[in-house]
VEXDRENRO-23244 format. One record per residue (C-alpha): residue number from 1; residue in three letters; chain; x, y, z. Coordinates in steps of 0.25 Angstrom, whole numbers, always signed. Each point is the difference from the previous one (the first is absolute). Layout:
<rs>
i_aa_ch_c1_c2_c3
NUM_ala_A_X_Y_Z $
...
</rs>
This chain:
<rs>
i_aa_ch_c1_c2_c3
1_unk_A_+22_-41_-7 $
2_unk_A_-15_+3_-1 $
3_unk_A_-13_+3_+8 $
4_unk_A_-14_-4_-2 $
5_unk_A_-11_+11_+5 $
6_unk_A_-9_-10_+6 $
7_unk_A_+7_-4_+11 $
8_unk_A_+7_+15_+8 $
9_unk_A_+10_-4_+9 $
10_unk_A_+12_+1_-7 $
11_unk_A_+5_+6_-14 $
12_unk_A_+9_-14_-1 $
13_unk_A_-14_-7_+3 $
14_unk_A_-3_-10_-13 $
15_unk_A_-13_-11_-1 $
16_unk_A_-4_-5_-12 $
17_unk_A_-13_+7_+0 $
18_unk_A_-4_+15_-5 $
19_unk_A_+11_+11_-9 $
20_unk_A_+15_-3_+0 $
21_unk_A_+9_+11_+1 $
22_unk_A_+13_+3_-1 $
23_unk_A_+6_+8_+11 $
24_unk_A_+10_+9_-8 $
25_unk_A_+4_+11_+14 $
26_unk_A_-2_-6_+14 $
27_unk_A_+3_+10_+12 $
28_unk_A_-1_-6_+13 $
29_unk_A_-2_+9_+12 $
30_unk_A_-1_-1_+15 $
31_unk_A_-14_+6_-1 $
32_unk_A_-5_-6_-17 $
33_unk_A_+5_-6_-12 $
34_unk_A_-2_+8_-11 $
35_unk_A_+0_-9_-14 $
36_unk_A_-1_+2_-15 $
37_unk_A_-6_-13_-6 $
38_unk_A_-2_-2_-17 $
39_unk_A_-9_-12_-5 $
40_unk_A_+7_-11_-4 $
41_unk_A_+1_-1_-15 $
42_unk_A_-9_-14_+2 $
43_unk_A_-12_+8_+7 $
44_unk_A_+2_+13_-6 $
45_unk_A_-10_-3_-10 $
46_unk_A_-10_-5_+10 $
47_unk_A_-9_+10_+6 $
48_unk_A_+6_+12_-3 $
49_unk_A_+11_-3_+8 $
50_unk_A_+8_+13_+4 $
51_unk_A_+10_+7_+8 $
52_unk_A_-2_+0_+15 $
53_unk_A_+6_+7_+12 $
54_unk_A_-1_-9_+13 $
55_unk_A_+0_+7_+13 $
56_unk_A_+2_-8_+12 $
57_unk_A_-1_+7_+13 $
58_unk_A_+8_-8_+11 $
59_unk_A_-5_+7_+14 $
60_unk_A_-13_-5_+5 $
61_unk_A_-10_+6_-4 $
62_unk_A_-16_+3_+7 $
63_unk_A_-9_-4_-12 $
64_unk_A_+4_+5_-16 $
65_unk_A_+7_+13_+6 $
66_unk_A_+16_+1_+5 $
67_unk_A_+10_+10_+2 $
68_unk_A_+13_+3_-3 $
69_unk_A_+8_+11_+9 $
70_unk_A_+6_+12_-9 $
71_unk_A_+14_-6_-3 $
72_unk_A_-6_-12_-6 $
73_unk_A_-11_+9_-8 $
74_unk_A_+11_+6_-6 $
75_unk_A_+9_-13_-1 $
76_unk_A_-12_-5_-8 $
77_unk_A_-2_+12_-8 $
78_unk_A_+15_-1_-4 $
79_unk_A_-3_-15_-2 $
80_unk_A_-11_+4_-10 $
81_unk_A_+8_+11_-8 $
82_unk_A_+11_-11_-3 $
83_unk_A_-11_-9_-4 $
84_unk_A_-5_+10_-11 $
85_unk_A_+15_+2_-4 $
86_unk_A_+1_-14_-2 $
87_unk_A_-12_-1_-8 $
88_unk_A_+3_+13_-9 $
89_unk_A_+14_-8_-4 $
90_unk_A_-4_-10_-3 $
91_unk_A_-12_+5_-9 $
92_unk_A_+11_+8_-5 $
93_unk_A_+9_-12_-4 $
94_unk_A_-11_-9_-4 $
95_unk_A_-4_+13_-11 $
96_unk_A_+13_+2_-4 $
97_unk_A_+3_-1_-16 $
98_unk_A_+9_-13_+1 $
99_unk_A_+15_+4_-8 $
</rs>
């Protein structure tokens, strides 16, 4: 799966036009999708591709502002700490000696 970041409706959302990620940890929520996504090894070249985290807020919103009632805060924030577990793993398995 992957995501482009010019078009923001959806992290499964792919065009042929702007960076092409690679969406390596999805959560899908009642209230956000929360994703990880890596350049593609064809575009990671191109522009300084990077890692992004995509945050989609599903609730209406009023202008560039939303909110998220405190057990979807801490949903998310639980959502964020295994997002940062996965990443430290798999920094710490890409580093590793190989035998």
């Amino acid at each position: 799966m992957s995501v482009t970041f010019t078009h923001p409706a959806s992290p499964s959302h792919r065009s042929g036009n702007g960076d092409t990620h690679a969406v390596m940890y999805w959560v899908k929520r009642p209230a956000y999708e929360l994703a990880l996504a890596v350049p593609q090894a064809s575009h990671a070249g191109a522009r300084g591709a990077r890692p992004r985290v995509c945050v989609r807020v599903k609730t209406p919103c009023q202008g560039r502002s939303f909110i998220l009632e405190m057990p979807e805060v801490e949903q998310f924030y639980g959502d964020l700490l295994q997002m940062i577990e996965y990443i430290q793993s798999e920094r710490r398995r890409a580093e590793a000696p190989i035998p």
